[in-house]
C-alpha positions as CSV (number, residue, x, y, z in Angstrom):
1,X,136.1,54.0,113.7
2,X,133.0,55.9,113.4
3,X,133.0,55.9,117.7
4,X,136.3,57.1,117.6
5,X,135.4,60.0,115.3
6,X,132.7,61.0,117.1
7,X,134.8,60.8,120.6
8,X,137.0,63.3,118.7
9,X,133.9,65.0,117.9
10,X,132.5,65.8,121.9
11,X,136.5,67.0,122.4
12,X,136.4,69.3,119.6
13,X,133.0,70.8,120.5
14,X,133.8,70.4,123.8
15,X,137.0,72.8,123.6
16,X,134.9,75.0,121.5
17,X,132.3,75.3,124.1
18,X,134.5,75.7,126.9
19,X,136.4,78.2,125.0
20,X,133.7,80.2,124.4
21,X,132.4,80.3,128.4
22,X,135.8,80.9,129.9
23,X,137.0,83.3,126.6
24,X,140.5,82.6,128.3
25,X,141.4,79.2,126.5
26,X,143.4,80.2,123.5
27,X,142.5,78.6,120.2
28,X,146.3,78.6,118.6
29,X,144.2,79.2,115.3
30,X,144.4,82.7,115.0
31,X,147.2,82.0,112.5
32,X,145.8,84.6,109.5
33,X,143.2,86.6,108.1
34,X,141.7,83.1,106.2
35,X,142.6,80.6,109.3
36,X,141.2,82.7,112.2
37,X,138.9,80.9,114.6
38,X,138.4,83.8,116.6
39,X,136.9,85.8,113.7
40,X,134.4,82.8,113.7
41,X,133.6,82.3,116.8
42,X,132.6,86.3,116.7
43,X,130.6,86.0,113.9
44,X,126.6,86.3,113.9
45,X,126.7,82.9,112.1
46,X,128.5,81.6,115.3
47,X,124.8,80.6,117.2
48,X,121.7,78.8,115.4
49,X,118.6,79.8,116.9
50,X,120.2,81.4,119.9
51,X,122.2,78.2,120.5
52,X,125.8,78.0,120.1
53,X,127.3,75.8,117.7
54,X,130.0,74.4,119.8
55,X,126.9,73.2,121.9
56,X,124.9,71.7,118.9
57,X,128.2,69.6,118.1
58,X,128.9,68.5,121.6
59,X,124.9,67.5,121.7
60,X,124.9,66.0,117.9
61,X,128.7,63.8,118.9
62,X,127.2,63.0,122.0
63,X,124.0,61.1,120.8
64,X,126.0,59.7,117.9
65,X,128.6,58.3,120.8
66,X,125.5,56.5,122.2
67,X,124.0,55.4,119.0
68,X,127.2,53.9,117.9
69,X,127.3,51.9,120.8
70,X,124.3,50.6,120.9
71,X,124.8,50.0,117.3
72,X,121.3,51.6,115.7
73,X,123.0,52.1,112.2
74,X,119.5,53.1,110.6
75,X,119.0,55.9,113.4
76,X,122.7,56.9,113.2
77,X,122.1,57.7,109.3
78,X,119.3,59.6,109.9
79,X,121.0,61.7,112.3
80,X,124.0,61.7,110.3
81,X,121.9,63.3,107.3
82,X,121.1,66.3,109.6
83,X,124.4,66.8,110.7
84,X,125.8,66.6,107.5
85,X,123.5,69.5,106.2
86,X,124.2,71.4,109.1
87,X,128.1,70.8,108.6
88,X,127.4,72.4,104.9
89,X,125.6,75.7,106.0
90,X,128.7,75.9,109.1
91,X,131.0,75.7,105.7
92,X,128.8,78.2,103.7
93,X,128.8,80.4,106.5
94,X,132.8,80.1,106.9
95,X,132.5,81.4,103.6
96,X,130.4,84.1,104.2
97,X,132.9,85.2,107.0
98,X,136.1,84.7,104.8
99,X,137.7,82.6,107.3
100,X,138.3,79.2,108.3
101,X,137.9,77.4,112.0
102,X,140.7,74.6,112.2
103,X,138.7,73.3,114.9
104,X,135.3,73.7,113.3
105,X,137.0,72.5,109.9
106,X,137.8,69.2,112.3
107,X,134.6,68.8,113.8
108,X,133.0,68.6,109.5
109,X,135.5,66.1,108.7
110,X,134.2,63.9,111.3
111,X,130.8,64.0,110.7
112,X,132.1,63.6,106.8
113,X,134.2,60.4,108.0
114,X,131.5,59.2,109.7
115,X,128.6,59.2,106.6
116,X,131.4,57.8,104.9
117,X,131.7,55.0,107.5
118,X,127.6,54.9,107.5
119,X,126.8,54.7,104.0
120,X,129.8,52.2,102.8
121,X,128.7,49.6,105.2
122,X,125.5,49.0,103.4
């Protein structure tokens, strides 16, 4: 399950990403003031260190992909630790905006599933 979930991840990012080179995908989230992915995506808490965050998800889903196939559990919850904190300060900073990403909001639950997944095996 915790491949799966990170599959989902790289699509998510992976739309986000795209969405944000081409700015002609639509996002279908622009629904209200709180759910407004647009709003995100234009906020100054949309990049980290110059990087987009669409980019640091499709990297972080992309090496959790091969760690969960390879099966290097102890690497995958360190790894896991660091996206989780990240995921927390992308929620803080939703916050700060006053509106939610549905497709951000998916891309946390993931990386929550998956320390879920991590954490109960042991």
């Amino acid at each position: 399950m915790g491949l799966g979930l990170s599959i989902v991840g790289i699509a998510d990012s992976l739309y986000l990403y795209l969405h944000l080179l081409l700015e002609k995908i639509p996002t279908y989230c622009n629904v209200s003031a709180i759910i407004d992915c647009h709003k995100v995506e234009l906020s100054v808490y949309s990049h980290f260190l110059g990087i987009p965050d669409s980019l640091l998800g499709l990297i972080y889903f992309s090496i959790m992909t091969i760690l969960w196939l390879i099966g290097i559990e102890e690497i995958l919850r360190y790894l896991w630790i660091v996206g989780a904190i990240f995921s927390m300060y992308l929620i803080y900073t939703e916050i700060l905006i006053g509106s939610l990403c549905i497709y951000c909001t998916l891309a946390h639950l993931c990386c929550l599933i998956q320390g879920i997944i991590l954490f109960k095996n042991n």
